[in-house]
C-alpha positions, 0 to 999 in steps of 0.5 A, a space after each residue: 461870488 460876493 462871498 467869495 470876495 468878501 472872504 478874500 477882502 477879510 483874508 487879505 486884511 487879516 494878513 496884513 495886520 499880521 504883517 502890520 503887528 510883525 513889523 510894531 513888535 519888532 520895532 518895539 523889540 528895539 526900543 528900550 528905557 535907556 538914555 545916551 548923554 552926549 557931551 557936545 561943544 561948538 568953537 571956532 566953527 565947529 562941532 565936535 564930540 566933547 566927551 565919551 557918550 555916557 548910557 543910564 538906565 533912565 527915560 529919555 526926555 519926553 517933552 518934544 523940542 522940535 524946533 522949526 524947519 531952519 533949526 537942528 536935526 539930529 538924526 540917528 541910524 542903524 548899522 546898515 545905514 537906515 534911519 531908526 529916528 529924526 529929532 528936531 531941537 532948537 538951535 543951541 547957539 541961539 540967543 534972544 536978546 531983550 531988545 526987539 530991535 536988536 537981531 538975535 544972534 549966534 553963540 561962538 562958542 557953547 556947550 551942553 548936553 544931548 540926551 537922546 533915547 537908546 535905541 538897539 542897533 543905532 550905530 550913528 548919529 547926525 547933527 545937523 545946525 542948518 539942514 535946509 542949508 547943509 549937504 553934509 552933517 555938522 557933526 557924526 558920532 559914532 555910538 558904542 555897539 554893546 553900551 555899558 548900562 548901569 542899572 542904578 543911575 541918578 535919574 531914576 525916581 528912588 523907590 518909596 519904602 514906607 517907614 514902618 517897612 524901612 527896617 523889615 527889608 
């Protein structure tokens, strides 16, 4: 009886890593080393997309800026509407001023640049400036279906050739 158990336990476990390992390996299938650099710009009390998002062959940032829980959200969804990621960033229009008796303030006007992973299948993008305070994003974007990547691109690391090669190739 207690084999019979334990071979039970075992069968059930093995199943699930499987299951587990089904669901890792096709999350990963939609990973890629890509990168979207999307234009954004604040004025007059709005958000909006400045120009057309641009795709690179490149790695996406890698040091977290997560921000706190009053500081942005960006968060990116699939067609069907699920949520393939949530990133936190530090509020763009914020300024610290030197002095510490002086309140920091908000920009009234910026620009800049989102670079946000590639990931296949994302079909939105969310940016929330307060989402403690919002019931609706401060801005949509919506992401191209089929991107043109390039496959050169200015921020990749240029292949080292040693001297002696650099004629032979």
């Amino acid at each position: 009886m207690k084999k019979t158990i334990f071979a039970s336990v075992i069968i059930a476990a093995l199943f699930g890593v499987i299951a587990a390992g089904e669901q890792l390996s096709s999350a990963k299938a939609l990973v890629t080393d890509n990168v979207m650099f999307i234009p954004v710009a604040y004025n007059q009390g709005q958000w909006f997309q400045a120009n057309e998002i641009q795709f690179a062959p490149c790695e996406p940032p890698s040091k977290p800026n997560l921000g706190n829980e009053f500081d942005p959200v960006i968060r990116a969804y699939d067609a069907q509407g699920e949520e393939i990621y949530e990133q936190g960033m530090r509020n763009p229009r914020l300024i610290l001023i030197e002095d510490p008796k002086e309140p920091a303030a908000l920009l009234s006007q910026i620009r800049f640049e989102l670079r946000l992973p590639y990931v296949r299948g994302i079909s939105r993008i969310e940016f929330w400036e307060f989402p403690r305070e919002q019931k609706e994003p401060s801005m949509v974007l919506e992401v191209p279906r089929d991107p043109q990547i390039p496959e050169k691109a200015d921020c990749q690391v240029p292949e080292f050739v040693p001297d002696a090669l650099r004629g032979q190739q």
